[in-house]
C-alpha positions as CSV (number, residue, x, y, z in Angstrom):
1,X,0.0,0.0,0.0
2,X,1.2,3.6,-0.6
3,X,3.0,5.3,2.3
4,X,2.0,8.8,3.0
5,X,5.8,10.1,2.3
6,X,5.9,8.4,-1.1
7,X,3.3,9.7,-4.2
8,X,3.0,8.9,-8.3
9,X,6.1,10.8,-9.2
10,X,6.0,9.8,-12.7
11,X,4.7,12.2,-15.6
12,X,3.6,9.6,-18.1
13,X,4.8,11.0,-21.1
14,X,4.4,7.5,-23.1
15,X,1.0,6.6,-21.9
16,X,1.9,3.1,-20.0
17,X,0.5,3.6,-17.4
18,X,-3.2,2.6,-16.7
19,X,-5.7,4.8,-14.5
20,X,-5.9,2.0,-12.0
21,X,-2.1,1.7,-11.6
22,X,-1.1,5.0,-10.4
23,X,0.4,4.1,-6.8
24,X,3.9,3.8,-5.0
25,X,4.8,0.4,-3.1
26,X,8.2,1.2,-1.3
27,X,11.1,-1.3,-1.9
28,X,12.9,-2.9,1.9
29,X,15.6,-0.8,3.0
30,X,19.0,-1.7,1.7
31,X,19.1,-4.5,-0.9
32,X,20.9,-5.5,-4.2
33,X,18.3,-3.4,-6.1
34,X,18.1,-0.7,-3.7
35,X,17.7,2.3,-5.7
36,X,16.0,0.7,-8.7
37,X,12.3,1.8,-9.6
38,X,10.2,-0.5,-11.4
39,X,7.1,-1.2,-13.1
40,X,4.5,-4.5,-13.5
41,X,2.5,-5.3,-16.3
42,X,-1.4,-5.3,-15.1
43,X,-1.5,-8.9,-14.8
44,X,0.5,-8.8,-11.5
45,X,-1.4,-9.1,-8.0
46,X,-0.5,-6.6,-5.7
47,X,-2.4,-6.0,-2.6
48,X,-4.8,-3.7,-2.2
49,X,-5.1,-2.6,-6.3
50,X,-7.0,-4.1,-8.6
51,X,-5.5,-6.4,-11.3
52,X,-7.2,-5.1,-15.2
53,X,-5.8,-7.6,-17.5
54,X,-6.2,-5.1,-20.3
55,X,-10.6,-5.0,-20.0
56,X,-12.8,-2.9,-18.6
57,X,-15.1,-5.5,-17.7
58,X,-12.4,-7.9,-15.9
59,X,-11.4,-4.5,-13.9
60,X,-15.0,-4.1,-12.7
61,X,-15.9,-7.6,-12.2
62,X,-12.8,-8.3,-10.2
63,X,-11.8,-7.4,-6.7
64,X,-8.5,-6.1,-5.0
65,X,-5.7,-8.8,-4.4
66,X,-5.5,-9.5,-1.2
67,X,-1.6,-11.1,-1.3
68,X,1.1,-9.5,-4.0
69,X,2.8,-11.9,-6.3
70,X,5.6,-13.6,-5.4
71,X,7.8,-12.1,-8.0
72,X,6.6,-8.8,-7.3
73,X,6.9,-9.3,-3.7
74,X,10.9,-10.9,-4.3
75,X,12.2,-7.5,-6.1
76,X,10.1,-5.5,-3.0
77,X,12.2,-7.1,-0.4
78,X,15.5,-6.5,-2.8
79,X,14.8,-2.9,-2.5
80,X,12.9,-1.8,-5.7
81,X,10.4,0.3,-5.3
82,X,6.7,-0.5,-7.2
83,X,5.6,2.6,-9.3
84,X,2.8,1.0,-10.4
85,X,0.9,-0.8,-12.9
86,X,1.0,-0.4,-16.8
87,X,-0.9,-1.1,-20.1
88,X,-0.8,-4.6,-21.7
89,X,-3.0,-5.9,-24.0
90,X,-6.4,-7.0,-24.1
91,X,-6.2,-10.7,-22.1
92,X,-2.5,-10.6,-22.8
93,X,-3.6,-12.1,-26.7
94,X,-1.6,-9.6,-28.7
95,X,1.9,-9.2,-30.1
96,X,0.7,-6.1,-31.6
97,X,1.0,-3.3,-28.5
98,X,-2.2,-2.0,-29.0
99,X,-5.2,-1.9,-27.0
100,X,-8.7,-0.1,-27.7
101,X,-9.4,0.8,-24.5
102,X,-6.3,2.0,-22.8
103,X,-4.5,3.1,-26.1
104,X,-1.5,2.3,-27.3
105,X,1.5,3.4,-25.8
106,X,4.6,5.5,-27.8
107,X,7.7,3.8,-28.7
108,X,10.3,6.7,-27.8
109,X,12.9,4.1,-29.8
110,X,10.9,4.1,-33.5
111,X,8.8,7.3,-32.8
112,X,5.1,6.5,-34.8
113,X,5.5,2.8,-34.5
114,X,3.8,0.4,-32.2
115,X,6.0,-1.0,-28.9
116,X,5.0,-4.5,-29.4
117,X,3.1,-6.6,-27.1
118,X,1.7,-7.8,-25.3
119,X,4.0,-6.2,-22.9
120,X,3.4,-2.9,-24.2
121,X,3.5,-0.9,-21.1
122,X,6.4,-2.4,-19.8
123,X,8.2,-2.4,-22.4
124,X,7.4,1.6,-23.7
125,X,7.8,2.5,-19.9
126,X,11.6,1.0,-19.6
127,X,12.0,2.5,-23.3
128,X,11.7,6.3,-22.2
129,X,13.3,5.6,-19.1
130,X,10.9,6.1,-16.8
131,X,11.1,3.1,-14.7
132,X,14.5,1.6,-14.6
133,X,13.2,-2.3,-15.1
134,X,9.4,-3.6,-15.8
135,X,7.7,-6.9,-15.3
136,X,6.3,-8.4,-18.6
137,X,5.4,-12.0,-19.3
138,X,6.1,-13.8,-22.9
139,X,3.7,-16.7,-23.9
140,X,4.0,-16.4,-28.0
141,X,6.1,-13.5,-27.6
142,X,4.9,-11.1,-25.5
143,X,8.8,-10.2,-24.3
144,X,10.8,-10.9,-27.1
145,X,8.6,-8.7,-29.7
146,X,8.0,-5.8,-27.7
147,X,12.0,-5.8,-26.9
148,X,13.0,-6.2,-30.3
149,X,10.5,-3.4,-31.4
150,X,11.9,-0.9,-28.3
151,X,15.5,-1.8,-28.5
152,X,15.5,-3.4,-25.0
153,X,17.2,-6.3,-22.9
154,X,14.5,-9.4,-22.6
155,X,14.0,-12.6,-21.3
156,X,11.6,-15.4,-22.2
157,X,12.4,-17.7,-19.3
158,X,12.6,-21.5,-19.2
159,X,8.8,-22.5,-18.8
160,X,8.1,-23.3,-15.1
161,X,11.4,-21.3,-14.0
162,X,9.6,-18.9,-12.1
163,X,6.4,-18.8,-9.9
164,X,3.1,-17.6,-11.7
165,X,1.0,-17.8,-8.6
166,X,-0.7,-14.4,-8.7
167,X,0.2,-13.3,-12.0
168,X,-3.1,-14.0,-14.5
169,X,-2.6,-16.8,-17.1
170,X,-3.7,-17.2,-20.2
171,X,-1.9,-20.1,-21.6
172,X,-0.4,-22.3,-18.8
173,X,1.3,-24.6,-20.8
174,X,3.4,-21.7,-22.6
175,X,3.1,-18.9,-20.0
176,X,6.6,-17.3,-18.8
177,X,7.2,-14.5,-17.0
178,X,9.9,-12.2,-17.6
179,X,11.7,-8.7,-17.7
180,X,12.8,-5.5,-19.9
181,X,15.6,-2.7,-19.0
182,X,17.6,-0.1,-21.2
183,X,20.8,-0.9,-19.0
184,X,22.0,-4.5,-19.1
185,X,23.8,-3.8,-16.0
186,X,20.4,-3.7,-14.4
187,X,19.3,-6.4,-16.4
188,X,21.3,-8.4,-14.9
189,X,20.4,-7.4,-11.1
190,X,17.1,-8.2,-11.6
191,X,18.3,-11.6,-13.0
192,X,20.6,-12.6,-10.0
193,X,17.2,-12.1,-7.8
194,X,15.0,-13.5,-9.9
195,X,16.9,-16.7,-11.4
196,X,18.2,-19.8,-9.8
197,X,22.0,-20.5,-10.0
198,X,22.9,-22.4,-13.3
199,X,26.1,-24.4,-14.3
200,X,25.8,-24.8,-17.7
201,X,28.7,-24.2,-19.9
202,X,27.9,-23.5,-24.0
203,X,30.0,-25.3,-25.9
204,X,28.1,-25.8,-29.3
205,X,26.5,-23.4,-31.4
206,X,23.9,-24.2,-33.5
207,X,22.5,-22.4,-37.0
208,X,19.3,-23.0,-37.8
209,X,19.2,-21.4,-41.5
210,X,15.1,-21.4,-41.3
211,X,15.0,-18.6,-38.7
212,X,17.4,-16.3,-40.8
213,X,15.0,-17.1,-43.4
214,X,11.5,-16.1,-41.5
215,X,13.4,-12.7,-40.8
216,X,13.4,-9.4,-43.3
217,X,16.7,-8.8,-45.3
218,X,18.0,-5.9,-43.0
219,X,18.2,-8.0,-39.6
220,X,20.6,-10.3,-41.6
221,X,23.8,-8.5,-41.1
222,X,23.2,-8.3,-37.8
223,X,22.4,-11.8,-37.1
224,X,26.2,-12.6,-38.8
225,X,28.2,-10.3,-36.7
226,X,26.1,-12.0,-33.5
227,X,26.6,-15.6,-34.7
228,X,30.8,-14.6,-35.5
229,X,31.1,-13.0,-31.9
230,X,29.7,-15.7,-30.3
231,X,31.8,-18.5,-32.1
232,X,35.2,-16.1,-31.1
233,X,33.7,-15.5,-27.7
234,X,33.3,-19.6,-26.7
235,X,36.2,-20.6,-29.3
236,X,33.7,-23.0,-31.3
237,X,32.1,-23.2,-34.7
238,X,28.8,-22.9,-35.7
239,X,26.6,-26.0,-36.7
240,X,24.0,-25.7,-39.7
241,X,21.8,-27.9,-39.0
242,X,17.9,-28.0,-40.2
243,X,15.6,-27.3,-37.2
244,X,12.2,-28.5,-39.2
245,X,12.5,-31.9,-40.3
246,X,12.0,-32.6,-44.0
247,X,8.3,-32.2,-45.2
248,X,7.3,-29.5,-42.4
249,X,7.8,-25.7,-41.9
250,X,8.2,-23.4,-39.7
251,X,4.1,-22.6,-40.4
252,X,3.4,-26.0,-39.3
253,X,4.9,-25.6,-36.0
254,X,2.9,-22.6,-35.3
255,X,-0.2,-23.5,-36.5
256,X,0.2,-26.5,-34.1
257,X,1.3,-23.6,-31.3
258,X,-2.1,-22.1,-32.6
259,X,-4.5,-24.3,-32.3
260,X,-3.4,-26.2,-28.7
261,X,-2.8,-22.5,-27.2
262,X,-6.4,-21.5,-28.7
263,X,-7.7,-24.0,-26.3
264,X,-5.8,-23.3,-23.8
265,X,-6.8,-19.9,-23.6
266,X,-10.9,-21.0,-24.1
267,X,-10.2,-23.2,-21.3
268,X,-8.9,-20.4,-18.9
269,X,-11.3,-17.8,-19.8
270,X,-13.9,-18.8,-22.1
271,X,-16.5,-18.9,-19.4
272,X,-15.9,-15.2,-18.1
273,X,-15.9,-14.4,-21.3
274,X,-19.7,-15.6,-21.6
275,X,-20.8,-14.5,-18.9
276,X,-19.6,-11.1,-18.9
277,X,-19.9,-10.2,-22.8
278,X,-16.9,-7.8,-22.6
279,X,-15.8,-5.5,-25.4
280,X,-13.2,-7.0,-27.0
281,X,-11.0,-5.2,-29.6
282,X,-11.6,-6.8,-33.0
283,X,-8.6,-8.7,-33.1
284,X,-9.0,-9.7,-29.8
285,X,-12.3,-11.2,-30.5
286,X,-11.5,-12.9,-33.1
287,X,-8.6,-15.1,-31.9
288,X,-10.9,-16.2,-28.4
289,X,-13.9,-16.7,-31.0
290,X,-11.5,-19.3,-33.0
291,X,-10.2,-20.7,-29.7
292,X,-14.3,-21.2,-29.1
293,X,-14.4,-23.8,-31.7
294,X,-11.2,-25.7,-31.2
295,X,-11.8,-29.4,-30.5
296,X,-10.6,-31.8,-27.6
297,X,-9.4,-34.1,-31.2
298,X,-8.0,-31.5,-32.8
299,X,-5.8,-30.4,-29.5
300,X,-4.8,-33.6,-29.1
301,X,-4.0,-33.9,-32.5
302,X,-1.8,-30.0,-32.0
303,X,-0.3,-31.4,-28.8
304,X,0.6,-34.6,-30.3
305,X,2.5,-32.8,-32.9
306,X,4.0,-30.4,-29.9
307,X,5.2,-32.9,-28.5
308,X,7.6,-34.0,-31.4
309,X,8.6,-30.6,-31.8
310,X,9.5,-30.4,-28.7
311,X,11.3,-33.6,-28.2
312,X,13.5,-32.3,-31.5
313,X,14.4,-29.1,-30.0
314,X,15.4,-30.3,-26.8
315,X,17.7,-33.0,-28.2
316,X,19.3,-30.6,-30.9
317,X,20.2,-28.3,-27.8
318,X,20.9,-30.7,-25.6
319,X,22.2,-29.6,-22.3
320,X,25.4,-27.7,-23.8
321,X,23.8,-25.9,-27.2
322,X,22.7,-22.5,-27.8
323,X,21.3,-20.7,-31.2
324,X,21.4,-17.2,-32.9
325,X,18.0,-16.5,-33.8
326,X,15.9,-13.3,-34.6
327,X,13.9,-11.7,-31.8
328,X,11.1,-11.0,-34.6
329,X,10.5,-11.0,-38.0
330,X,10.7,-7.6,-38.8
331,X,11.0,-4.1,-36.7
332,X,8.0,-2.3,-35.5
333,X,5.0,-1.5,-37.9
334,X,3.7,1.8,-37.6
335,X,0.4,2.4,-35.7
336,X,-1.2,3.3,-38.3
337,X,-0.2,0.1,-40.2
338,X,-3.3,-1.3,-42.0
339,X,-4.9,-4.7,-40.9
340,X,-3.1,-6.9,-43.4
341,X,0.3,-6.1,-42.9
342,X,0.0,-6.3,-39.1
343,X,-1.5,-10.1,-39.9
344,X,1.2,-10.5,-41.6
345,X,3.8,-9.3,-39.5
346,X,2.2,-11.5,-36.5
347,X,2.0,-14.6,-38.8
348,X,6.1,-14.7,-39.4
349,X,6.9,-13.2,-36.5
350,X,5.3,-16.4,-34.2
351,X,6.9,-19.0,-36.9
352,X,9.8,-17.4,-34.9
353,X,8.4,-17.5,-31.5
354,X,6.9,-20.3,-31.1
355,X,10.6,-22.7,-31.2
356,X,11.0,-21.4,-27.5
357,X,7.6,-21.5,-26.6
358,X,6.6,-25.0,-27.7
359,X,10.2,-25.9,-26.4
360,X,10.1,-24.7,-23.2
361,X,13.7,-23.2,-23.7
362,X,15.2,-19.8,-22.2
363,X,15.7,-16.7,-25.4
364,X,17.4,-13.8,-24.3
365,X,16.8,-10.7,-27.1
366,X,19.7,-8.5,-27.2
367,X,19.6,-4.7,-29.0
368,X,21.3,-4.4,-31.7
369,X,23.1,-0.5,-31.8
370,X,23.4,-0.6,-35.3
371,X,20.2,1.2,-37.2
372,X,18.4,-0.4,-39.7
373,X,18.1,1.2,-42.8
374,X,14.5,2.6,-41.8
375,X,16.3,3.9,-38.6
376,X,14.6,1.2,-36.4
377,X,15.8,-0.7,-33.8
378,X,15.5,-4.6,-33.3
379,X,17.0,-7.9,-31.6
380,X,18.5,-10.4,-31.9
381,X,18.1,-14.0,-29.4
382,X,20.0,-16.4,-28.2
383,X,18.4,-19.9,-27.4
384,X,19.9,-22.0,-24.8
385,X,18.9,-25.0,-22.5
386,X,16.3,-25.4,-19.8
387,X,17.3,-24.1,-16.8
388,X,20.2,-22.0,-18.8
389,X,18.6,-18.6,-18.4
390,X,21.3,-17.1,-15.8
391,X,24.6,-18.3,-18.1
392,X,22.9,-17.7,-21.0
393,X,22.1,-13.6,-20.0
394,X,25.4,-13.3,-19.0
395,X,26.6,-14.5,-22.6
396,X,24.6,-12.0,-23.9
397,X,25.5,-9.6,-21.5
398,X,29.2,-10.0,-22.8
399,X,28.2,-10.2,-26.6
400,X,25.8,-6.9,-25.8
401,X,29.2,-5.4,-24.5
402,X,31.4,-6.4,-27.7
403,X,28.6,-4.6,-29.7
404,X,28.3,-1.5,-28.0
405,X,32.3,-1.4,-27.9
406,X,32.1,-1.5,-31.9
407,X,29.8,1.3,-33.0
């Protein structure tokens, strides 16, 4: 709860923030992140404040948490201080960064282009450097695409790494939850609270030529200088090697991601949904209106397919592998991008996405200073093992370093 020496202090000049999230929740004294402001994504309990998930209707047909998150409550007791809640999108079912009734908030990184979500708050509040870290979460992307779009440090995390009791869900199965800052020296803070220890050393590097492909000509040079530092960083040689086996694609694997996380999400909250009747955004509606009609057959059929994919993934990485992969297909349409081209920027974007999600496997998106032609930033992701996220960040860290060392 707020303290009466402690106030909003924040002039929200990026629109993140939502109406129901203005409020101050002082960090413990002393602490590894004393000092440190941060921000949550309105799907994080925290006592006393409502939790919006992105609607309206969930806002008014929900109560104040009673206990904070666990997450929330772990970066409290390292000293951070709370300032707030910010924008994601509707139900958390966007990659876009839009959302019809909050708005959507400015990307200070590629000025008239959407942030990405749908960690849009979070990810627009770190960009313009008004909190110093944010809480997101990344189920088909929801980290990775809004990081790439803002130019950010972000983590998916191994599925299961961390706790998602009081956090809303709306995919279990592929639910992570994660975090965005500007500075990877804070990145990394939040990391050593938030992760457990890992021992894993990388000693193969695996190039996966169909996730080059999926991604738009001027993200190429930058995925080579990645893939080269990383191969003189560990002393080892990249491995092309096919990730889809012969007679699928990458569309296959996310129309299997599609259908089984459709259910998923009907499952969770197909019943409020009926019983409430809440405006949805059009896009919005559409995707829980297919996941209305998706079939215990045909989920089986999507999980029994998942279930390969996963298995292949797993044993290409093994406990020792890591890949160089985009962060997202392209850089950031502009918010006024028309209907098709943001279809179509979702549609290659999660052939990307959904390796890590239908894997299970830690990707770390790392910014890339150099400007694309169109003056854009973006990211580029390394892949590693479960439980790899810790070493993993601090291999990006050091290949984050080498780049910023070369502009």
């Amino acid at each position: 709860m707020i303290k009466p020496d402690q106030s909003f202090d924040i002039e929200d000049s990026v629109g993140a923030w939502v109406e129901h999230g203005k409020f101050v929740v002082p960090g413990a004294r002393g602490g590894s992140l004393a000092g440190l402001r941060f921000a949550v994504k309105d799907i994080y309990d925290v006592a006393g404040h409502k939790t919006g998930f992105g609607n309206p209707a969930w806002l008014a047909s929900h109560e104040p948490a009673t206990l904070t998150a666990p997450i929330v409550q772990a970066l409290l007791d390292a000293g951070a201080t709370l300032m707030g809640k910010v924008i994601t999108d509707e139900l958390t079912y966007s990659l876009h960064g839009d959302n019809i009734h909050d708005g959507t908030p400015a990307n200070t990184k590629a000025p008239g282009c959407v942030p990405g979500g749908s960690s849009s708050g979070s990810a627009a509040a770190v960009a313009a450097k008004l909190v110093d870290f944010a809480l997101g979460s990344d189920t088909g992307g929801s980290t990775r695409v809004p990081a790439s779009y803002c130019g950010l440090w972000g983590l998916r995390t191994t599925h299961g790494s961390l706790p998602t009791a009081g956090v809303l869900p709306l995919q279990p199965s592929f639910d992570t939850l994660t975090w965005f800052a500007d500075d990877v020296a804070v990145f990394e803070q939040v990391g050593e609270v938030l992760l457990p220890a890992t021992q894993h050393v990388f000693k193969r590097l695996l190039h996966w030529p169909e996730t080059w492909l999926a991604a738009d000509d001027e993200m190429q040079a930058a995925l080579i200088w990645v893939q080269d530092r990383v191969q003189a960083h560990l002393g080892i040689a990249s491995e092309p090697t096919p990730l889809v086996p012969a007679g699928q694609t990458l569309e296959d694997w996310r129309r299997a991601y599609h259908v089984a996380s459709a259910k998923e999400a009907w499952d969770q909250h197909g019943q409020w949904i009926k019983s409430h009747q809440p405006n949805l955004g059009p896009a919005i509606a559409v995707r829980f209106q297919f996941a209305s009609t998706v079939t215990p057959e045909q989920s089986d059929a999507a999980w029994a397919e998942i279930d390969k994919i996963r298995r292949r993934v797993l044993e290409m990485i093994g406990q020792d592998g890591i890949a160089v992969v985009p962060s997202a297909a392209s850089t950031a349409p502009a918010v006024d991008a028309d209907a098709a081209a943001i279809d179509d920027v979702r549609m290659r974007t999660m052939r990307l996405t959904c390796v890590a999600g239908l894997s299970g496997l830690p990707q770390i998106s790392i910014p890339m200073p150099m400007l694309t032609p169109s003056g854009k930033p973006f990211g580029v992701s390394l892949i590693g093992p479960g439980g790899s996220d810790l070493a993993l960040l601090r291999l990006a860290k050091a290949i984050g370093q080498q780049l910023n060392q070369s502009k």
